[in-house]
N, C-alpha and C positions, 0 to 999 in steps of 0.2 A: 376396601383397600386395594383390591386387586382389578380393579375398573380401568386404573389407570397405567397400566402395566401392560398392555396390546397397545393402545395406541403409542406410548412408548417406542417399543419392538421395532413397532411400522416406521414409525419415523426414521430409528436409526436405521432401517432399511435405505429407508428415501435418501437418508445423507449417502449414504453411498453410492444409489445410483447417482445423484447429481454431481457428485468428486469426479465420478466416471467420469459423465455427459462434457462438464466443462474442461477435461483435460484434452477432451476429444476435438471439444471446440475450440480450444487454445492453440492446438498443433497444426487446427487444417486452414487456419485465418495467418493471414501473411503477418511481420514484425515489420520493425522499422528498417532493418537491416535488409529484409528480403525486397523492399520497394527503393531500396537504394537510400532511404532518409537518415540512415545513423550517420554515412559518410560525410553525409551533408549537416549534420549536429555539429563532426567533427569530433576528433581524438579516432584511436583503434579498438572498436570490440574486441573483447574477450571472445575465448573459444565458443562461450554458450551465450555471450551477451549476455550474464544473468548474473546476481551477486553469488549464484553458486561456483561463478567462475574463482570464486575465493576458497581455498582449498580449507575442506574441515566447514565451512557451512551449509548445515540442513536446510529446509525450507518446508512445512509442512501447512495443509488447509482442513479446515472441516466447514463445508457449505450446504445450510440449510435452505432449502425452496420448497413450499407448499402452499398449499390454496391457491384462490385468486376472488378477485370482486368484492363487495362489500366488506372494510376495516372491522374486525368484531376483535378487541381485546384479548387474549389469553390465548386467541386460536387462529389468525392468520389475517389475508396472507401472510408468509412469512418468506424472507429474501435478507437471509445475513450470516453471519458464519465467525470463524476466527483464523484468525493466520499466526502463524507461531516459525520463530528465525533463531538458531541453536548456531554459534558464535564459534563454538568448537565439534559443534556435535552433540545429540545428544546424550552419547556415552562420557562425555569428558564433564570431569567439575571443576578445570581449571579455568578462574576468570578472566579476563581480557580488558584490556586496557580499553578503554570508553568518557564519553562526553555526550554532550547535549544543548543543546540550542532551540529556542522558540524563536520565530519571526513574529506570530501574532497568538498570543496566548489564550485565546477562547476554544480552549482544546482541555484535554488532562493526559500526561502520562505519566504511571505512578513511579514510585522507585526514583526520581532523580534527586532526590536529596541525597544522597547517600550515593548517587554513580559519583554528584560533583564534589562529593566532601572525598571521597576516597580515589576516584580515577578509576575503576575497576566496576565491571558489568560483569555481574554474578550470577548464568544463569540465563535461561532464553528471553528472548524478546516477542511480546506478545502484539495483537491489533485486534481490535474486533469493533463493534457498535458501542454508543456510548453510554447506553443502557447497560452494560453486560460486560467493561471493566469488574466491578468489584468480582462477580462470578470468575470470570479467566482468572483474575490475580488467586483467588484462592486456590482456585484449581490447581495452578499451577505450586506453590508451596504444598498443596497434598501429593501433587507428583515428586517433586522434590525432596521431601522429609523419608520417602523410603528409598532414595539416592545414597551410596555411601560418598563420602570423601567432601558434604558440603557445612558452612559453618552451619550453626544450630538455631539461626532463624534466618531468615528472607525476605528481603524487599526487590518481587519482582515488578520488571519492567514492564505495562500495558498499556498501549495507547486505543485512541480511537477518531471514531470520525462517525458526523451523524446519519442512520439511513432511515429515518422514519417516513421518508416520504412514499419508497418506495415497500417499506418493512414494518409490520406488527411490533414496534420496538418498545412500545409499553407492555407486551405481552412475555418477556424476559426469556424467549426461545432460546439463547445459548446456553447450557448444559453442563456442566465440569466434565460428562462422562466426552462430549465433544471436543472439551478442550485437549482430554487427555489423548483424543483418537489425532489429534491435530499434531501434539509433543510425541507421540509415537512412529507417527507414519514419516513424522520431517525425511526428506531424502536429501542426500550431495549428488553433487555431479551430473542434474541431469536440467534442463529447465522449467522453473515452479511454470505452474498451470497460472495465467495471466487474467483479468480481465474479472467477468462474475463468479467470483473464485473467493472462499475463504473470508474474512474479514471485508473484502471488496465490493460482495456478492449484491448488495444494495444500494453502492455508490453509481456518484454523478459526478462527472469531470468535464469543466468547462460546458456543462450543457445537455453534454452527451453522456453516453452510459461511460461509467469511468467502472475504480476499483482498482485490483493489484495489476503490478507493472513491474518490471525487472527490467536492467540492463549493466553494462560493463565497460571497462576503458582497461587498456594492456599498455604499461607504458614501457615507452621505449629501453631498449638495453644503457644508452644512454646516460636514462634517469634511474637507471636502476631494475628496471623490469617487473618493477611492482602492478598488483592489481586493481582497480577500483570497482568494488559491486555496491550497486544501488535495488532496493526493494521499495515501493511508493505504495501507496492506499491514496488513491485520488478521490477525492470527494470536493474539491476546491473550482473556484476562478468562474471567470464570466466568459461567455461564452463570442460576446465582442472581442474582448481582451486574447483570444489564441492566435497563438503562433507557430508555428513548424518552421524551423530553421530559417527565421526571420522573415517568412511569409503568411500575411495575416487569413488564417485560415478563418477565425470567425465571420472576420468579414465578408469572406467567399460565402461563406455558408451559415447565412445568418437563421435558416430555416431550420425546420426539426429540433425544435423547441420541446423539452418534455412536456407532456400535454393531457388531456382525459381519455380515454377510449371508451369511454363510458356514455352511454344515453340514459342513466337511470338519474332522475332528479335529485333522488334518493343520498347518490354518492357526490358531493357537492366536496370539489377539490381547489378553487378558487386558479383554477387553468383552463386557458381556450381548448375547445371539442379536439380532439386529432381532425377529423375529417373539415372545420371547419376551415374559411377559407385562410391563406399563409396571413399570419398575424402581421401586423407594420408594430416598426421599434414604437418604442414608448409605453408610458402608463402602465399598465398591471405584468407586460413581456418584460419590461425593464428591469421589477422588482425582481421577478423571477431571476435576470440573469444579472444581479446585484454581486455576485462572487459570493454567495453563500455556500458555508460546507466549510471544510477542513479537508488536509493536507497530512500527513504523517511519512515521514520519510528513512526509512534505515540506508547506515553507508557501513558497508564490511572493506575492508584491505589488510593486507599482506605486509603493508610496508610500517615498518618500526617507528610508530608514531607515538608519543606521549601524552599526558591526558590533554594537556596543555593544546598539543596539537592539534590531537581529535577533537579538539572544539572548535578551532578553526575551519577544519572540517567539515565539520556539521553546521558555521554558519554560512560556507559557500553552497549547501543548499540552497539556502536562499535565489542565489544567483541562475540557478537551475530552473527554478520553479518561474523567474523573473520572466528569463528568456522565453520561457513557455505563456506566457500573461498573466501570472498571478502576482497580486500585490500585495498580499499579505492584508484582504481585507478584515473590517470591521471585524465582523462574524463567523471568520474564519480562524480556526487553532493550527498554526502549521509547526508542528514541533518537529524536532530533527536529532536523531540519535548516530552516532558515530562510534564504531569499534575498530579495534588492529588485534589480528591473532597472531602478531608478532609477539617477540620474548615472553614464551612458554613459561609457567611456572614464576613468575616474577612476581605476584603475587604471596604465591609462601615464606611463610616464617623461618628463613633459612640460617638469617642473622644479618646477612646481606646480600642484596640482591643484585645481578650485572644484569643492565639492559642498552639495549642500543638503540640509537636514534639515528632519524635523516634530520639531518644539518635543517636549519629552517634557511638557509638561504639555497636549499635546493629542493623545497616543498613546493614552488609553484605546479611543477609538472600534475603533482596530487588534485592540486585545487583545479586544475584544466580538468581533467578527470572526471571529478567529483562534479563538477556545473554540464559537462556533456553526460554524463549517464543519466543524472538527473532529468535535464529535459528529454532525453530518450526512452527513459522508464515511463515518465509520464504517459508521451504518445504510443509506447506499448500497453499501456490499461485501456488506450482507447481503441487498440487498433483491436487487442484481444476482447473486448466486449461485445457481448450481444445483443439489441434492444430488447429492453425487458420490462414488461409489466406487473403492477405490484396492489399494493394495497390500494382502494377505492379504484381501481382502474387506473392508476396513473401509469402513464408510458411515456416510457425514455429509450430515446432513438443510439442503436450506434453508431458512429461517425462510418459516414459514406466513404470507401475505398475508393473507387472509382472518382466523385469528386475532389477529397482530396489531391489529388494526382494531378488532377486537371489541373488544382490550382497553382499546385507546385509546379507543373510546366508554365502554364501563365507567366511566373514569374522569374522563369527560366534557369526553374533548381530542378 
C-alpha cells in the first residue's frame, strides 16, 4: 500500500516545478499587445489584457509534465493539467448571472442544464482533458461542500478539450488533490500564465502548439466603461484556415506541421519524420490539418447583463473564433460560457430582487468586445506556447515570432 505514495510525493513536486517553469515562460515570450497585434484585432485592452482585468476574477492552473518517448498507459508521458476560473473569487458563494452557447457540440461541458434553466453560475469554472472531467467535476463539489454559504448540492461547470496526442490521456493523471491546488492557488489581478499552462498544457491550435490564452477590451466611457475578459483552451482549427487580423498567417506558414521526432519504428504515429523533407499539402498533411480538436471559451464582464443576454454573448464567440479561421468543424466541440459579476447578490431569496441591465440597444459595444478579445486570446495561446513534445515523440512546433511579423508586414499590418 505504501509503494505508491513516493512516486505520488515526486510528482506533486514536479507539478510545481512546472507551474514555476511555465509562468516564467509566459512572462518572457512577447503577447499580442507587445508586437502591436491587439491594436490591429481592434477595440482597447484592459490594464492586463486578461479576463483578470474583471475585477473579483481568480484564474488558477495545475500543470502536469513528465516522461517522454514511448506511450505506455498508466505512466506517461504525460502533458495536461486543469485550469479553474472563480467568477467572484474564490472566497465568495454568491452566484453570477451566466449562459452558454455551443457552436459545434462534439465537446462536453457539464452543469449547463441548470446554468440555462436558472441563469445563475454557481461556483467555478473548470477545463481540463477530456479524459479527466468526471475527476475535476468531483473534485471540485468536495472542495465545495466544506464551503459555507453554498446550496446543498452542485452541479459544477467543466469543460474540455482533447490532448491525447500529445498526453497519456487514458492513463487518467489528473488528480482531485490537483484540482484542489488549481481552486486554491487561483489569483486576481495579475496575468494567468498563458500558453502550456493548466488545462492547455497538451493542446494544439491551428497546428501549432496552442492551450490557454487570455485577453481583454475596455470600453469606452461612452458605452459605459465596462470590461470584457476572455480566457480560451485552444485545441481547434486548421492550420490553412489562420488568420491574425485578417492576414492569412497559415498560408505564410504552411510548414511546421506537428510531426514525429522519433526514429524508433517502434513508436509508429501516423505523422511525417520532423527532419523529413517540408511535406506538400495534401493526403495524409491534410487529414492532419482537418480542424480537429476543440475550442472552449470563457467570457467574464462587469457590465449588468441578463441571462438572456449573456448568451448572446457567448454566441458572438463564435465570431471570434471565425475571424481567427475556425469553423466550427465536424470534430470539433466549441462550447462557450458567459458570466457578469454585475448585481451582486441577485441571486438570494430576499423576496425580491433589483437588478439592472444595459438596454439591448446599447449592447453592441459588448459584442465588439467580446469577438476582439476572442481572436486575441486565441493568438496569445499561441504566441505564449512553447514547442512541445509528448507521448510517442510527437512534436508540436510553436508559432514562429519572427515569421509571423514578416507576414504581417507583407501585408502591411
Amino acid at each position: 500500500m505504501r509503494a505508491v505514495t513516493l512516486p505520488t510525493l515526486s510528482f506533486c513536486l514536479l507539478v510545481i516545478a512546472s507551474q514555476a517553469a511555465a509562468q516564467t515562460a509566459s512572462v518572457s515570450k512577447p503577447r499580442a499587445g507587445d508586437l502591436g497585434i491587439a491594436a490591429q484585432i481592434g477595440g482597447t485592452p484592459g490594464q492586463l489584457d486578461a479576463i483578470t482585468d474583471v475585477t473579483g476574477v481568480e484564474v488558477g492552473h495545475t500543470t502536469l509534465v513528465s516522461g517522454s518517448g514511448k506511450l505506455v498507459v498508466g505512466q506517461g508521458p504525460v502533458r495536461t493539467g486543469v485550469t479553474v476560473i472563480h467568477p467572484r473569487g474564490k472566497d465568495s458563494a454568491d452566484p453570477v448571472m451566466g449562459a452558454w452557447f455551443t457552436l459545434n457540440g462534439n465537446g462536453e461541458m457539464t452543469g449547463t442544464t441548470w446554468l440555462q434553466e436558472s441563469g445563475f453560475l454557481e461556483g467555478p469554472i473548470a477545463i481540463t482533458n477530456t479524459h479527466s472531467v468526471g475527476v475535476v467535476r468531483d473534485a471540485i463539489l468536495q472542495w465545495q461542500v466544506k464551503r459555507p454559504g453554498l446550496q446543498p448540492w452542485g452541479l459544477p461547470v467543466v469543460a474540455e478539450t482533447y490532448d491525447g496526442r500529445l498526453n497519456d490521456i487514458n492513463g487518467f493523471h489528473v488528480k482531485p488533490e490537483h484540482v484542489l491546488s488549481a481552486l486554491e492557488g487561483a489569483r486576481a489581478g495579475v496575468v494567468p500564465p498563458e500558453g502550456n499552462v493548466g488545462g492547455g498544457t497538451g493542446m494544439v491550435c491551428h497546428g501549432f502548439k496552442g492551450g490557454i490564452g487570455t485577453a481583454s477590451r475596455k470600453l469606452d466611457a461612452r458605452d459605459g466603461g465596462y470590461t470584457v475578459g476572455v480566457l480560451v483552451q485552444c485545441n481547434c482549427c486548421s492550420r490553412r484556415e489562420l488568420r491574425v487580423a485578417g492576414v492569412p498567417i497559415g498560408q505564410e506558414i504552411p510548414d511546421l506541421l506537428p510531426c514525429s521526432a522519433s526514429s524508433d519504428p517502434a513508436m509508429r504515429t501516423n505523422m511525417p519524420r520532423c527532419d523529413a523533407a517540408p511535406a506538400v499539402r495534401g493526403g495524409q498533411d491534410e487529414e492532419e490539418d482537418d480542424g480537429q480538436g476543440s475550442i472552449i471559451v470563457v467570457v467574464a464582464t462587469d457590465a449588468p447583463l441578463l441571462p438572456h443576454q449573456l448568451k448572446r454573448i457567448a454566441t458572438r464567440v463564435s465570431l471570434g473564433v471565425g475571424v481567427s479561421g475556425g469553423k466550427g468543424e465536424n470534430s470539433s466541440g466549441d462550447i462557450f460560457v458567459a458570466f457578469s459579476t454585475a448585481n451582486p447578490h441577485a441571486a438570494a431569496d430576499t423576496g425580491l430582487a433589483h437588478v439592472a441591465m444595459v438596454p439591448n440597444g446599447r449592447i453592441n459595444p459588448l459584442f465588439y468586445a467580446t469577438v476582439q478579445a476572442t481572436a486575441e486570446a486565441m493568438l496569445n495561446a499561441m504566441l505564449a506556447a512553447e514547442t512541445m513534445t509528448g507521448a510517442n515523440d510527437v512534436r508540436v512546433f510553436a508559432l514562429p515570432v519572427d515569421r509571423l511579423m514578416r507576414a504581417m508586414k507583407k501585408y502591411g499590418r
